[in-house]
N, CA and C atoms as an extended XYZ file, in Angstrom:
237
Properties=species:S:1:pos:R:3:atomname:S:1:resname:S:1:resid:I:1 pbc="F F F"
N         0.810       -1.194        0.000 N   UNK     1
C         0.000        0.000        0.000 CA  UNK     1
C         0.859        1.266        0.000 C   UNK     1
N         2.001        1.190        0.992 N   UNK     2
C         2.440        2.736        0.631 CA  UNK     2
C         3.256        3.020       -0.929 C   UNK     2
N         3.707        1.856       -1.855 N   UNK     3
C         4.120        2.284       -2.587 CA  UNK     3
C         3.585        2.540       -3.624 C   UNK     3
N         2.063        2.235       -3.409 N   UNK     4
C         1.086        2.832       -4.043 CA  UNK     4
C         0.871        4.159       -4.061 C   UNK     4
N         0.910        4.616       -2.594 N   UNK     5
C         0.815        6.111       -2.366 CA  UNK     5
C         1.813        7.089       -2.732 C   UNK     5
N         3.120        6.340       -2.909 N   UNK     6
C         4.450        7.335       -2.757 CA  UNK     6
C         4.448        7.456       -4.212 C   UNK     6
N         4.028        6.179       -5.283 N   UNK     7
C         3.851        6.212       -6.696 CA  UNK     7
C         3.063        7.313       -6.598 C   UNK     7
N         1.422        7.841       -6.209 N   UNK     8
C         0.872        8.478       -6.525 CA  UNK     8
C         1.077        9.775       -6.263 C   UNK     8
N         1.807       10.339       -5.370 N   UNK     9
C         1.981       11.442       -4.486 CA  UNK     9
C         3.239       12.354       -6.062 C   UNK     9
N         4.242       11.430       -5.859 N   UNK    10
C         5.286       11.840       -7.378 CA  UNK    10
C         4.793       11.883       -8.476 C   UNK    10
N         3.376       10.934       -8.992 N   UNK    11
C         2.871       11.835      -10.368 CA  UNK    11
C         2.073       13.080       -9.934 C   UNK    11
N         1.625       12.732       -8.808 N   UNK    12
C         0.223       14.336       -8.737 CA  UNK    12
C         1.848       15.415       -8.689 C   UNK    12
N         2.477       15.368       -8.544 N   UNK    13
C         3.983       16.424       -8.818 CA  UNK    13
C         4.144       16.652       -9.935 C   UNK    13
N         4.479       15.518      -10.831 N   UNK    14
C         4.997       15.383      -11.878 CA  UNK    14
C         6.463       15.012      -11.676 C   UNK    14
N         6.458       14.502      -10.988 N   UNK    15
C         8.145       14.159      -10.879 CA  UNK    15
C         8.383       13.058      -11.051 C   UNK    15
N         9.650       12.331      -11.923 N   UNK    16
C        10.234       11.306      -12.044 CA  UNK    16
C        10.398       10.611      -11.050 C   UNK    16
N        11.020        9.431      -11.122 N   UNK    17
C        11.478        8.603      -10.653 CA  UNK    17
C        12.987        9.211      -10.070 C   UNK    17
N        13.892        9.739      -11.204 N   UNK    18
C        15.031        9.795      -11.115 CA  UNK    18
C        15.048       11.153      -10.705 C   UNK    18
N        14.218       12.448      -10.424 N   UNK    19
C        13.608       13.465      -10.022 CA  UNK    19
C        13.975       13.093       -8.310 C   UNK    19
N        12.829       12.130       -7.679 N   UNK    20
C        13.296       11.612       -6.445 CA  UNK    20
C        13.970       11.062       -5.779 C   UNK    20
N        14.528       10.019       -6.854 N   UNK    21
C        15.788        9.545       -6.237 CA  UNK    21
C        17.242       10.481       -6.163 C   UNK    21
N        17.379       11.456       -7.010 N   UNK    22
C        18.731       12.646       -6.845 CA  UNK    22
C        18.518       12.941       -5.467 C   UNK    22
N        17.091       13.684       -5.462 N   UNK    23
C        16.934       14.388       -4.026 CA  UNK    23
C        17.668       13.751       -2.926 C   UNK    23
N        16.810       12.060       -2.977 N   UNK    24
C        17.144       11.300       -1.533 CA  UNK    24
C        18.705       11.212       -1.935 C   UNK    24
N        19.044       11.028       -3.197 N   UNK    25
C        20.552        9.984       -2.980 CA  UNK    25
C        20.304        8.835       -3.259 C   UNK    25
N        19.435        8.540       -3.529 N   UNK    26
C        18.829        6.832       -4.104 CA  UNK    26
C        19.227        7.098       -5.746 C   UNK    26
N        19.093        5.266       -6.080 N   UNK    27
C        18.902        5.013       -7.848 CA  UNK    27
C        17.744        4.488       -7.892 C   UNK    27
N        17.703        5.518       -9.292 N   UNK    28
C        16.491        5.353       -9.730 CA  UNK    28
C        15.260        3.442       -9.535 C   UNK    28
N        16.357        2.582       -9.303 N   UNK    29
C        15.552        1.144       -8.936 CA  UNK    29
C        15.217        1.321       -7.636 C   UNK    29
N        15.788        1.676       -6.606 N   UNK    30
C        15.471        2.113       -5.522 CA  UNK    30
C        14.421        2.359       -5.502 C   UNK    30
N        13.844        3.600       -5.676 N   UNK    31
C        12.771        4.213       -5.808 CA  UNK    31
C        11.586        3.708       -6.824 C   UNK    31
N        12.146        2.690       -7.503 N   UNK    32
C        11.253        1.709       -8.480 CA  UNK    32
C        10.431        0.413       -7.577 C   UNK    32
N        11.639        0.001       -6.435 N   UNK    33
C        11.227       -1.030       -5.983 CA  UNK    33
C        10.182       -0.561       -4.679 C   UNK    33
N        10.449        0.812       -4.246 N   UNK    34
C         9.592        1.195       -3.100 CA  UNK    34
C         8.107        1.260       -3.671 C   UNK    34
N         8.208        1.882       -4.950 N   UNK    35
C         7.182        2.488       -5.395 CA  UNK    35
C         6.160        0.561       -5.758 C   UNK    35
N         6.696       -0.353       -6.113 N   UNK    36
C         6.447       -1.579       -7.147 CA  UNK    36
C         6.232       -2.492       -4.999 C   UNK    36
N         6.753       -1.633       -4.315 N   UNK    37
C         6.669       -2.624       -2.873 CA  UNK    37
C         7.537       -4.133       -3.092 C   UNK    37
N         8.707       -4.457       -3.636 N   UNK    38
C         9.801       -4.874       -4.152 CA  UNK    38
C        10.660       -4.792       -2.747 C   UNK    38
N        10.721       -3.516       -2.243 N   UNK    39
C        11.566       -3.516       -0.981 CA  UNK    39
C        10.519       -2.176        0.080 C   UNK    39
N        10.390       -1.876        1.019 N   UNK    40
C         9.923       -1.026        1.553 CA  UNK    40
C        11.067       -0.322        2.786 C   UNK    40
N        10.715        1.178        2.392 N   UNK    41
C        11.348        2.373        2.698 CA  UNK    41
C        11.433        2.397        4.681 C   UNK    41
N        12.292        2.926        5.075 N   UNK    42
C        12.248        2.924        6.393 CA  UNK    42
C        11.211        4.267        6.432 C   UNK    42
N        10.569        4.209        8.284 N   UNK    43
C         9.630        5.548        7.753 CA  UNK    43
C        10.670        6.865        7.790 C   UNK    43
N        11.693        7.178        7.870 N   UNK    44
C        12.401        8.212        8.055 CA  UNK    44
C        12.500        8.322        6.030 C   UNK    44
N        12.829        7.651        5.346 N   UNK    45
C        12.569        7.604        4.027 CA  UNK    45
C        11.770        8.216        3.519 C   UNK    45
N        10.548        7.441        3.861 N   UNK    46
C         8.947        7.593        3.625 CA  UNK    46
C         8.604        9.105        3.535 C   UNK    46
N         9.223        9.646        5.121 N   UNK    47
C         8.979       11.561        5.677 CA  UNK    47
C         9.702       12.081        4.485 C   UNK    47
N        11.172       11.698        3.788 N   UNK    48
C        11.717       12.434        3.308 CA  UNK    48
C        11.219       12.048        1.552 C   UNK    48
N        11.083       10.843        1.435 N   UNK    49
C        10.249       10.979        0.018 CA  UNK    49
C         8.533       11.892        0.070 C   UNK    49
N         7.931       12.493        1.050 N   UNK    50
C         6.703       12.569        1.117 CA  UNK    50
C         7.467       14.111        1.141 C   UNK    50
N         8.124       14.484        1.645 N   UNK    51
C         8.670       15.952        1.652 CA  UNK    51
C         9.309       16.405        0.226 C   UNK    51
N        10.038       15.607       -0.509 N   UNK    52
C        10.505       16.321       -1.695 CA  UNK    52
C         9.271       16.062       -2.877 C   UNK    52
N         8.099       15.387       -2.308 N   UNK    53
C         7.074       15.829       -3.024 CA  UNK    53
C         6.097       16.847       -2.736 C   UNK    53
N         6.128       17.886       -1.768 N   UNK    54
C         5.969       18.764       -1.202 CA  UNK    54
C         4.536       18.133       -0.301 C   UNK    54
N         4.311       16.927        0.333 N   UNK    55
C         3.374       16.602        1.221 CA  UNK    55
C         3.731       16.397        2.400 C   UNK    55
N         2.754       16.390        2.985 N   UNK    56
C         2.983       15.947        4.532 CA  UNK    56
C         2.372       15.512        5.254 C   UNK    56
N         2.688       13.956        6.369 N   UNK    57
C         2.577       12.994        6.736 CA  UNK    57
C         1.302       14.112        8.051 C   UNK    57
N         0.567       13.725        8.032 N   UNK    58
C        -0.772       13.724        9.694 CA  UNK    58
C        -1.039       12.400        9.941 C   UNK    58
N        -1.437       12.816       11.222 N   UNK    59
C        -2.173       12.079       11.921 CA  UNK    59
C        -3.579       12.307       12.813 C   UNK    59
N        -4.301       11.929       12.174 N   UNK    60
C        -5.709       12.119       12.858 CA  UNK    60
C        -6.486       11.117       14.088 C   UNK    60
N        -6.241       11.728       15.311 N   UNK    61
C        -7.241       11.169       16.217 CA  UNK    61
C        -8.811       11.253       16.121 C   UNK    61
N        -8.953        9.892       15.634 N   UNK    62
C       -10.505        9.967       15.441 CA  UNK    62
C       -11.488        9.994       16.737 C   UNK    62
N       -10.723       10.037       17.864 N   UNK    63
C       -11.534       10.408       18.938 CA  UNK    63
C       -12.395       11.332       19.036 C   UNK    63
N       -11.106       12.762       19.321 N   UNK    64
C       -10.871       14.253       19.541 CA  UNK    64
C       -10.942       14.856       17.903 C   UNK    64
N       -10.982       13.963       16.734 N   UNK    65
C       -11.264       14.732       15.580 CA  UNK    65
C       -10.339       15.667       15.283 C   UNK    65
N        -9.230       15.602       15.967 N   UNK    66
C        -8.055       16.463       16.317 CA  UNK    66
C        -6.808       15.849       14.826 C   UNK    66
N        -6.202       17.088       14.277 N   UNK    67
C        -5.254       16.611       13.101 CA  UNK    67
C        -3.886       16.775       13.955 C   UNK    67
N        -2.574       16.066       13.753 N   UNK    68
C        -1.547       16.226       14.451 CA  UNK    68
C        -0.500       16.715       13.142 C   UNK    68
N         0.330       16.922       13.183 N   UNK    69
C         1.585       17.111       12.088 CA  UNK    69
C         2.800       16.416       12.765 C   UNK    69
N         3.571       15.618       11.723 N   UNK    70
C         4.898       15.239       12.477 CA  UNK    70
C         5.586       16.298       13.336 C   UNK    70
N         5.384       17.443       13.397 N   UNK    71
C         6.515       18.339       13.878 CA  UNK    71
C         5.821       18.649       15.482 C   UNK    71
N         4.303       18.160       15.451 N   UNK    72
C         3.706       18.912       16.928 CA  UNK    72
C         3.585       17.523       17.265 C   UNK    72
N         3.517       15.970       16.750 N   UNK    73
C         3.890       14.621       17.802 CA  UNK    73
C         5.550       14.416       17.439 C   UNK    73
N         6.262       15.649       17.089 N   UNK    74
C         7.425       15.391       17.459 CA  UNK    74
C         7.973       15.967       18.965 C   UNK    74
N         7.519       16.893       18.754 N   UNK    75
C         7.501       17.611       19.994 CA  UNK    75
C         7.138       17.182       21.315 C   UNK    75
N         7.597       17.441       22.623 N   UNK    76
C         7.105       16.814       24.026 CA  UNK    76
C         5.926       17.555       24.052 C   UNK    76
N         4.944       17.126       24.470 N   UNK    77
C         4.021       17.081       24.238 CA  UNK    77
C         3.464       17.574       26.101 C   UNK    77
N         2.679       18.461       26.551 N   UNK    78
C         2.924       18.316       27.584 CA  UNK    78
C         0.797       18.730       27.978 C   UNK    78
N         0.570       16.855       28.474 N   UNK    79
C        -0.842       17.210       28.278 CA  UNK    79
C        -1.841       17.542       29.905 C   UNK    79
């Protein structure tokens, strides 16, 4: 499933394959096999392939209906 998403996230860009892999430092199979789920990305990957496609990772508590961003559940959190 995610390399479904990370495929989809780089065309709604328009960006290559070899577009994303410069960024990370990957080859272009790299980024073939994440995308094909062949091999899967650590999530620190994942943040940084989802970032040079200019998106970004939330998280929604469906409790509280509340949206989080990596950068505010990165943060100590003090409840």
């Amino acid at each position: 499933m995610i390399g479904t998403i990370l495929r989809n996230i780089r065309k709604i860009r328009g960006l290559t394959q070899s577009n994303v892999g410069n960024e990370l430092n990957l080859a272009d199979n790299t980024i073939s096999n994440y995308e094909t789920e062949y091999s899967n990305p650590n999530f620190d990957t994942i943040q940084k392939f989802i970032n040079v496609c200019n998106f970004e990772i939330q998280f929604v508590d469906k409790e509280n209906k509340k949206v989080y961003t990596m950068d505010e559940l990165s943060k100590e959190m003090d409840f």
